[in-house]
N, C-alpha and C positions, 0 to 999 in steps of 0.2 A: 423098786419093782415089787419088794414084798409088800411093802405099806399101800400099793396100791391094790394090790389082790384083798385083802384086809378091808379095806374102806370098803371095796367094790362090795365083798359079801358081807358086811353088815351096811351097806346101800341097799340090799336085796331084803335082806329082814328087816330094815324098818320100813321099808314098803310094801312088804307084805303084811306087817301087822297094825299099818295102816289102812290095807283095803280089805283087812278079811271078816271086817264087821262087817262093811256096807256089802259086802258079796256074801255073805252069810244071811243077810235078810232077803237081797233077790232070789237067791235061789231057794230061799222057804217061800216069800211071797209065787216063786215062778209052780209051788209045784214039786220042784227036785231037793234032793238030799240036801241040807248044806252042809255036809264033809266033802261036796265036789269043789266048797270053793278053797279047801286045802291046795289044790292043785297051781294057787297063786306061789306058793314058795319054791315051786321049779323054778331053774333060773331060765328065764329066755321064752321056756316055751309054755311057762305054768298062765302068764295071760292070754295066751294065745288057746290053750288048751278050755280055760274060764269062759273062755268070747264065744268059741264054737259050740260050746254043749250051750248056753244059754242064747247064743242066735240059732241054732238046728233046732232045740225041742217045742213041744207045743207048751204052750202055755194054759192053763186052765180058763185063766180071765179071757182070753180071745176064744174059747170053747163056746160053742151055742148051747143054752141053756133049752136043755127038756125035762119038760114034765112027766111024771111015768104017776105022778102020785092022783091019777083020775079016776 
């Protein structure tokens, strides 16, 4: 029972320090802080938390480009 609690939470950190580069860059390229993609090493609800701030906020690339410089 305990070698499984053990496995499980180093199952969680190396998948979190598997995806906190590539969510490290979306969320520069999006725009937002990347310290939000820390929010991966919650267990359970760290990608669920990840998905929603980057499916809810705008993006600057889908922003309409104006000029003010006339």
């Amino acid at each position: 029972m305990e070698n499984n609690l053990i496995a499980h939470i180093i199952g969680q950190i190396v998948l979190g320090l598997i995806l906190i580069f590539p969510l490290w860059k979306i969320h520069s390229k999006a725009g937002k802080d990347p310290v939000l993609s820390l929010f991966i090493f919650l267990p359970y609800l760290g990608i669920l938390i990840v998905s929603l701030i980057l499916a809810f906020s705008r993006w600057p690339a889908t922003e309409p480009v104006t000029n003010y410089d006339r």
